[in-house]
Structure formats: structure tokens, C-alpha cells
C-alpha positions in Angstrom: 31.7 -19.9 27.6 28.0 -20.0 27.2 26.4 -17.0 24.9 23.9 -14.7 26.7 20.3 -15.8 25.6 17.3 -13.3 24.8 15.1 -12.4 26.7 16.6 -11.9 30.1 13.7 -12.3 32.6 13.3 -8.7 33.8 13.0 -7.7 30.3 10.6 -10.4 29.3 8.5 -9.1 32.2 8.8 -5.4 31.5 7.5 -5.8 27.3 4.9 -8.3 28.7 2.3 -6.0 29.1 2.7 -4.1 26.2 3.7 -7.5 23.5 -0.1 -8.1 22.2 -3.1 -5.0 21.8 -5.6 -6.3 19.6 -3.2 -8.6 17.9 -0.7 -5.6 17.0 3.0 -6.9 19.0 5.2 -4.0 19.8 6.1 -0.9 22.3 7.8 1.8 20.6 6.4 5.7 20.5 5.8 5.4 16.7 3.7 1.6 17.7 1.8 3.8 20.8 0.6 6.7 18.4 -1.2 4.3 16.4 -2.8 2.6 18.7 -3.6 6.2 20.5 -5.3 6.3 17.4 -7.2 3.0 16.8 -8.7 3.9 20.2 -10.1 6.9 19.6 -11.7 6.4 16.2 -13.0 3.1 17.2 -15.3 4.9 19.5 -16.9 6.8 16.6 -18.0 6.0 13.4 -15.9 7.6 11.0 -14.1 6.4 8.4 -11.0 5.2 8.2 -8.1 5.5 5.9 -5.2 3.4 6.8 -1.8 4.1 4.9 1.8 2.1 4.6 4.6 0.2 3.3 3.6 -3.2 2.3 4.1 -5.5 5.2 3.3 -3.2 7.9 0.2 -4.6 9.3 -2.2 -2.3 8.0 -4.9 -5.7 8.2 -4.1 -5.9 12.0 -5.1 -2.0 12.0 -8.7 -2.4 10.5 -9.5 -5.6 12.2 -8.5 -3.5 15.7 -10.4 -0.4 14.8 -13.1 -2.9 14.5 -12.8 -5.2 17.6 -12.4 -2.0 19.7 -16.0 -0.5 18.6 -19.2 -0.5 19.6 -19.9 -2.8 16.6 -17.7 -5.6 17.3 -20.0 -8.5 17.4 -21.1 -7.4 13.9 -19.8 -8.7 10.4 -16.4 -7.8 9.4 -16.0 -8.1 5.8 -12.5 -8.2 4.1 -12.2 -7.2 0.1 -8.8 -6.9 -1.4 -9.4 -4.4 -4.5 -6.1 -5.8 -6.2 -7.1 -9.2 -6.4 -10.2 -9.2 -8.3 -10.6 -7.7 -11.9 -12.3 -4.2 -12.1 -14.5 -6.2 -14.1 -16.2 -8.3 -10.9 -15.6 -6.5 -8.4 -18.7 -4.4 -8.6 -20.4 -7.6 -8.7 -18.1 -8.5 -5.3 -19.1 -5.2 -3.6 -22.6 -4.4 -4.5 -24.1 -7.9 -5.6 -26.0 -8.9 -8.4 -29.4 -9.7 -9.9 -30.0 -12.7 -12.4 -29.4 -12.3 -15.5 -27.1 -8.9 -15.0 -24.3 -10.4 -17.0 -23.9 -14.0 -19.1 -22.9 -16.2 -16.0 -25.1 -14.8 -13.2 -28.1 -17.5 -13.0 -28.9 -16.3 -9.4 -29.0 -13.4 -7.2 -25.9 -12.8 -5.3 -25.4 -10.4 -2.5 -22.2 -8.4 -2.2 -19.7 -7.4 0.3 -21.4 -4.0 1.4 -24.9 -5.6 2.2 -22.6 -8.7 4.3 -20.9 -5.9 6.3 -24.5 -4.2 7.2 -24.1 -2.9 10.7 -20.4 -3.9 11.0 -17.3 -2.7 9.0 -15.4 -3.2 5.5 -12.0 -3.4 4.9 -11.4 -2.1 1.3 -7.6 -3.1 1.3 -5.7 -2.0 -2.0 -8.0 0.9 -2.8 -5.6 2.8 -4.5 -5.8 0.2 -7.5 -9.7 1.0 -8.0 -11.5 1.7 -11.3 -12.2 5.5 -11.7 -16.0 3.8 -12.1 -16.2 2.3 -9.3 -15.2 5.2 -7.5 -17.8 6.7 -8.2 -20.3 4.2 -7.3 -17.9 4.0 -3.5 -18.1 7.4 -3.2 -22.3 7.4 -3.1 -22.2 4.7 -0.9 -20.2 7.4 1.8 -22.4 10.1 0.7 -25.6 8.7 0.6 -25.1 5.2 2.5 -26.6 3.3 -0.4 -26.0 1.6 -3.4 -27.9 -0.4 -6.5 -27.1 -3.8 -7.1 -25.6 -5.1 -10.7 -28.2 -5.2 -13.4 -30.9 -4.1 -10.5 -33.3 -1.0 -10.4 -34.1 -1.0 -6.8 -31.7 1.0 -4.3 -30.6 -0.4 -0.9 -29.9 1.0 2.2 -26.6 0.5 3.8 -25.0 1.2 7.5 -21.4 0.3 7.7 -18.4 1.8 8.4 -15.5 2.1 5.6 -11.7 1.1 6.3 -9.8 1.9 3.3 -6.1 0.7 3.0 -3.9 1.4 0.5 0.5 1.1 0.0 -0.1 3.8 -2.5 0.3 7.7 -2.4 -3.6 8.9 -2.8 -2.5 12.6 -3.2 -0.3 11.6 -5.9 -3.2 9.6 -7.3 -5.4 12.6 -7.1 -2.6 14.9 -9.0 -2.3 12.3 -11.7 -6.1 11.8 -12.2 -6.3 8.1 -11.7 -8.2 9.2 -8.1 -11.5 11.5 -7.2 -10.4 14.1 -5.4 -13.8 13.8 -3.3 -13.5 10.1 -2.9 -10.2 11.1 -1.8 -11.0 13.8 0.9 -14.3 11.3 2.0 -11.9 8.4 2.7 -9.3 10.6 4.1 -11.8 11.6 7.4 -9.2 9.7 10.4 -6.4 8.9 8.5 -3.8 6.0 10.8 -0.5 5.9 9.4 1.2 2.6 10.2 5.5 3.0 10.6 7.8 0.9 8.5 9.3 -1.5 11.0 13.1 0.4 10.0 11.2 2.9 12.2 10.5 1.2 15.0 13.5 -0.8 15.7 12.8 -1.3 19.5 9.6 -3.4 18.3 12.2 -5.7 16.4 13.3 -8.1 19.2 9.8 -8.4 21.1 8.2 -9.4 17.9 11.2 -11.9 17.3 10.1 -13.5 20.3 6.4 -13.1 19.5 7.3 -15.4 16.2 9.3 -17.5 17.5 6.6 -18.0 20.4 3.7 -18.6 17.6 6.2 -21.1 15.2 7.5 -23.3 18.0 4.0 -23.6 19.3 2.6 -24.4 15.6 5.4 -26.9 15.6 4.6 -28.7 18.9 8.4 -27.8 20.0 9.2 -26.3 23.6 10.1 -22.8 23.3 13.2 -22.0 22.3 15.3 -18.7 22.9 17.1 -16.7 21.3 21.1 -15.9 21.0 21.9 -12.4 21.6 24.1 -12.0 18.3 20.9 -13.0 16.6 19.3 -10.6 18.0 21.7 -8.3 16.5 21.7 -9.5 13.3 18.4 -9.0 12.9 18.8 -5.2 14.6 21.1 -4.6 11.6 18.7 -5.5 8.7 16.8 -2.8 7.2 13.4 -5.1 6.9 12.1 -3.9 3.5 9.3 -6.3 3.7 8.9 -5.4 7.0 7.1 -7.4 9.9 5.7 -9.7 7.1 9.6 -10.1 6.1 10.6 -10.6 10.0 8.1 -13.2 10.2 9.2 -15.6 7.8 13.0 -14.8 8.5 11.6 -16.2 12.4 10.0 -19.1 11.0 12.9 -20.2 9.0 14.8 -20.0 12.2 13.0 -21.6 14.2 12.6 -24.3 11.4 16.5 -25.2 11.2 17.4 -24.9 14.8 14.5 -28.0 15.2 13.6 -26.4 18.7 17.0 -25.5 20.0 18.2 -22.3 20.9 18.3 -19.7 17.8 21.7 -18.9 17.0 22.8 -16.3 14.9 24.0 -18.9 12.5 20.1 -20.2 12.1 19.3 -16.4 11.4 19.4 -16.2 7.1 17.7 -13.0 5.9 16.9 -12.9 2.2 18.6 -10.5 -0.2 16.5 -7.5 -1.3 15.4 -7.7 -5.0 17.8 -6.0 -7.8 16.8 -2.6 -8.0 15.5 -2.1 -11.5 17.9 -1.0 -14.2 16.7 3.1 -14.4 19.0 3.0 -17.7 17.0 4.4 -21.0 17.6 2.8 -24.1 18.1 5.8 -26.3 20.1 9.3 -25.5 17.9 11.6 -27.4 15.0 12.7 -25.1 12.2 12.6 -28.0 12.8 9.1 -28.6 13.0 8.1 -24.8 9.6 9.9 -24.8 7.7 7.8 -27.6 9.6 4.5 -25.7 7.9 5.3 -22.2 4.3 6.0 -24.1 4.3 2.5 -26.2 5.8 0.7 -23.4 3.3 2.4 -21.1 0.5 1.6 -23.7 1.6 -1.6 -24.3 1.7 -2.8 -20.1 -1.6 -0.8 -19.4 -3.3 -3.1 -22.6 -1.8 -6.2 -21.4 -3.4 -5.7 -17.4 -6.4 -4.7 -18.7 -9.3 -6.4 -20.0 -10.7 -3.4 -23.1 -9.4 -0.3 -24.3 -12.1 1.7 -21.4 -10.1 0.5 -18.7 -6.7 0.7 -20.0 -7.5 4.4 -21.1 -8.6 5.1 -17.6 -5.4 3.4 -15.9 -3.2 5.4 -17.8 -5.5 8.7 -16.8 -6.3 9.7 -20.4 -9.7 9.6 -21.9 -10.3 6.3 -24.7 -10.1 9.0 -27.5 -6.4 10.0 -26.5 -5.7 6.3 -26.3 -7.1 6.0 -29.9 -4.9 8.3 -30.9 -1.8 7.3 -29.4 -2.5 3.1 -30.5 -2.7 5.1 -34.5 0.3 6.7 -33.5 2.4 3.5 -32.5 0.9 1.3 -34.4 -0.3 -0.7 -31.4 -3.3 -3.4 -31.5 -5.8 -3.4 -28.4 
């Protein structure tokens, strides 16, 4: 006996309308409240502060918020925070002069002045330097900004989309975040769902990837088993639609155009949770532990004692102090 296939064609009719808005795929209440929302900061100017899980599409948030405005034939400009060092990425975001540092032999003009008119995605803010907030938060305040190693000041109009996996408030508690960069960012904030949390967006996304990979691979469409479908209703998705994606892809791969079986659907195990075991019983010397190992990681990812210091939220003369105290070379 032949298994049911996915979609049926009422239902394939009834999610059509509601699949693709401004690239974000999905129907559910959670999926419609941020979209409520892209539309109605779009028509402003504000700024934006998009929060969630790794995964989530927060990209696909700020490039709508963009598309949907008044601006939307303007630049939009892209800078992931965690992906350059602390070290260039003032250079990245505000430009440079020649000769500001050893290597610059030519003027260079940053992010901020190529997003003039349009929008900037600052994706991973929650990782930047306590010195570049500073110099972020005058560019909201005051809508300008001096280039590296320049003493002219230049005028800026652009709207800010900040994005961030990371729990600002807690950021702000810990003093690793300005509380009034925080509050300036925090103007609309869109909060995007996990996908665990919008399971009815599970299967029409399915058949959005399986649509995009077949049609990347030159196959005919293929559909999908209804006991896949299932199995991928049962998975939690901790990576989530980033996770689905590539768990389609590989389906689609090894069932070479045919209909997806459940068989064809292999879903990666999560990562080993880390081992939360300390290796001592007596509290003081689990204390002194977390500080060098602390000290030691924060030394390691950083590129001078300045920037370590202000990672762990403690001034450089408290990190003095604790590399005498452990013995520990910077």
C-alpha cells in the first residue's frame, strides 16, 4: 500500500499565501507577531534591536525591516561584530585615514558612511568592545562619528539594526554592556521564536527546502512521506531553521529526486552537554580554579591585557593583580 505523501493539495493551497513575506517562510501566531512587527517599525525610523536563539533568522528580520521601508532602494550594509577583532573593527565601522595605524597606506571608508541613507545590520552586538560602545552609542545620539586616526567629524543618516543571541540585560548587570547603549538600541525590540516554538511552521518550511534544494539541483520536485514529516515534528531543532535546512538538504541529497522517505530523514545528534563537574570539593579552591581558567581563556581571545580586562568586566589594575596572584603571564 502506497504511503500518504505531503502536501496534500488543499493544504498546499491553503499555506500558499502565507509560505514567503519578505523571505521569512512560515504561518504560525508566534511567525505573524513578528512580522506585525517588521511592518510597523519599517514605516518609521527607529532602531531596531532584534533578539534570538542562534539559527532563528534574525538576518531575514533586518533585511525585511529594511525592504519594507521607505529606504529600500538604499544601501544595506551587513557587519558581523564577532567575526572581526575588536582591534579592526573600528576601522570596519568608521573608516580610516592614512597613516592611522602601520598598514593603512590609503584612506578607507567604513561601514556607517556605505550605509548613508539606508540601514546597518550590526549582527553579534553583544560581543562588542566596551570602547566601541561608546563610539556606537554617539553615532545614535548625535548621528556622527570621526574616522580612525582623523580629526574631522562626519555626518551620518542611517538607521541601526542591532542583533544579538545574547542576553543584553544580563550584559548590562555584569558590566560588559552600557546601560545607555543598551536602552538606545533597545527602542523596537522584534523577538524572533525558536522554531521548538512554532512547530506548525515546521512542515511548510520542509517543503520550502526541499523546493529551494531540488531546484539548486536541477531535480523535479520531490515530495515528502508523511512519517517524515513526523519525524521531523518530533525533533526539538536546537539549531533551529538553520538546523532544518541542512537536515532538508541532506534529504533531498540521498533520495537523488525521489520522494523523501522517512528513512532519507537523518537528524544530527545534539552536542554533549558540557561536563558542569568541578575539579575540587572545597569551594575556595573551586573559586581560584574558575578565576585562572577565566583569566587564562579571556588572555588567550584577546589580543592585550586592555581588552582582556574589559571582557572579563574588571578594570586592567584588578587584572594586574589577579595575573600576580596566579602567577599567570599576559
Amino acid at each position: 500500500m502506497a504511503r500518504a505523501l505531503w502536501p496534500p493539495p488543499r493544504l498546499a493551497v491553503a499555506v500558499g499565501p502565507h509560505v514567503d513575506r519578505y523571505g521569512i517562510v512560515g504561518h504560525s501566531p508566534a511567525l505573524d507577531e513578528v512580522i506585525r512587527r517588521i511592518e510597523l517599525v519599517a514605516a518609521a525610523r527607529s532602531t531596531v534591536l532584534i533578539t534570538g536563539e542562534t539559527g532563528t533568522g534574525k538576518e531575514l528580520v533586518a533585511r525585511a525591516v529594511h525592504a519594507r521601508s521607505a529606504q529600500a532602494k538604499m544601501p544595506f550594509v551587513k557587519v558581523n561584530c564577532a567575526a572581526i577583532p575588536d582591534a579592526l573593527l573600528e576601522s570596519e565601522l568608521f573608516g580610516h585615514v592614512r597613516g592611522a595605524f602601520t598598514d593603512a597606506s590609503r584612506e578607507r571608508k567604513g561601514k556607517f558612511a556605505s550605509a548613508h541613507g539606508g540601514s546597518i545590520l550590526l549582527d553579534e552586538i553583544g560581543v562588542m568592545g566596551k570602547h566601541l560602545q561608546a563610539k556606537l552609542l554617539r553615532v545614535l545620539q548625535e548621528r556622527e562619528f570621526e574616522p580612525l586616526g582623523a580629526d574631522r567629524v562626519e555626518r551620518v543618516d542611517v538607521r541601526v539594526i542591532a542583533a544579538t543571541n545574547r542576553d543584553l540585560r544580563r550584559l548590562v548587570q555584569e558590566g560588559q554592556f552600557q546601560e545607555d547603549l543598551y536602552y538606545r538600541l533597545h527602542v523596537v525590540p522584534i523577538s524572533v521564536p525558536p522554531l521548538r516554538q512554532r512547530a506548525d511552521d515546521v512542515p511548510v518550511l520542509a517543503r520550502y527546502f526541499v523546493d529551494k534544494h531540488a531546484h539548486r539541483n536541477g531535480w523535479p520536485l520531490p515530495s515528502i512521506e508523511q512519517d517524515a514529516i513526523h519525524a521531523l515534528l518530533e525533533h526539538h531543532w536546537p539549531g533551529n531553521v538553520r538546523e532544518l535546512e541542512n537536515t532538508i538538504e541532506r534529504a533531498v541529497v540521498l533520495s537523488g529526486g525521489r520522494a523523501i522517505a522517512r528513512s532519507a530523514i537523518t537528524i544530527e545528534p545534539a552536542p554533549a552537554a558540557a561536563d558542569c563537574r568541578v575539579p575540587f570539593l572545597r569551594i575556595r579552591d573551586n573559586v581560584q580554579w574558575a578565576e585562572r581558567e577565566t583569566i587564562r581563556q579571556a588572555l588567550r581571545s584577546c589580543t592585550n591585557k586592555k581588552q582582556a580586562a574589559a571582557r572579563m568586566g574588571i578594570s586592567p589594575r584588578a587584572l594586574s593583580y589577579y595575573l600576580a596572584k596566579y602567577s599567570c603571564t599576559a
